[in-house]
N, C-alpha and C positions, 0 to 999 in steps of 0.2 A: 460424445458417447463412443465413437467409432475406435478414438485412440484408446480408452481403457480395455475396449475387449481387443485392438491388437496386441496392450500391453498383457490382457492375461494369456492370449492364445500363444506369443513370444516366448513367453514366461514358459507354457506346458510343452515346446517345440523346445527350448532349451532343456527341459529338462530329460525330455522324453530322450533327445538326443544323447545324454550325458549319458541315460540308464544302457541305453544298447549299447553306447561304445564304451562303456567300463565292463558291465556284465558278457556282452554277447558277442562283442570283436575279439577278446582272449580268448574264449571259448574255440571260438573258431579258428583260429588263429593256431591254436593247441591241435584244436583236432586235424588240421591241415598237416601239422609239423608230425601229428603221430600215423597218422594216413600214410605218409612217405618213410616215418620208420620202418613201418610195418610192412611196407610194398616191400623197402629196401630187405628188410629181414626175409621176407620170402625168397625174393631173387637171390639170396646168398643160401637159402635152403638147399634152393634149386641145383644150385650150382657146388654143392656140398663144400662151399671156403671153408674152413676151420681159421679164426683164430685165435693169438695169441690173448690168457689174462689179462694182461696191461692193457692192450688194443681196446679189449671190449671196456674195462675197467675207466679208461680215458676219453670213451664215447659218451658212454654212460655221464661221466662227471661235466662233459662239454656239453650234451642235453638239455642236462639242468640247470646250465647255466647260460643258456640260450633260453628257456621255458622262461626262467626268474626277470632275464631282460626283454623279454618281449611284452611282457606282463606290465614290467615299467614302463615300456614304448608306449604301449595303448592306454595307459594312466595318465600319462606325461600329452599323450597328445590330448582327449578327453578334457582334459582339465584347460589347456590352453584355448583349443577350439570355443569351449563351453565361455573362459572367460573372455573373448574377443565377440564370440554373438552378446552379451550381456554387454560388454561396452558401447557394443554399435548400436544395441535397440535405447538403452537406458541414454545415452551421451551423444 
């Protein structure tokens, strides 16, 4: 009896973990990265930088493509993590 209910409580521990770190580690993860934009944009407020098109233009595009691979990061791990507890309970 003991091992089925460690098998289902495994089971809802695996999954529970998969749900926060797919949904709720990007998230955070996001709002961290946009927290320090946003510091950073003030402090260049402050400091009235101006600049150049391109510059912002090339921030911008490197943003998003730091957003899109951190997204993958925390996918890529999620998934690995998730399948390694499933091997060890199940194998």
């Amino acid at each position: 009896m003991h091992e089925n209910i460690g098998y289902i409580t495994t089971f809802f521990a695996v999954f529970s973990f998969y749900a926060i770190s797919y949904f709720w580690l990007p998230e955070f993860s996001l709002f961290v990265i946009w927290m320090k934009e946003r510091i950073k944009n003030r402090i260049n407020e402050l400091r009235k930088e101006k600049k150049e098109f391109v510059e912002e233009e090339l921030e911008t595009n490197q943003r998003g493509v730091k957003k899109k691979y951190l997204l993958l990061f925390w996918i890529i791990v999620a998934l690995v993590i998730s399948i390694i507890m499933v091997y060890i309970i199940f194998f």
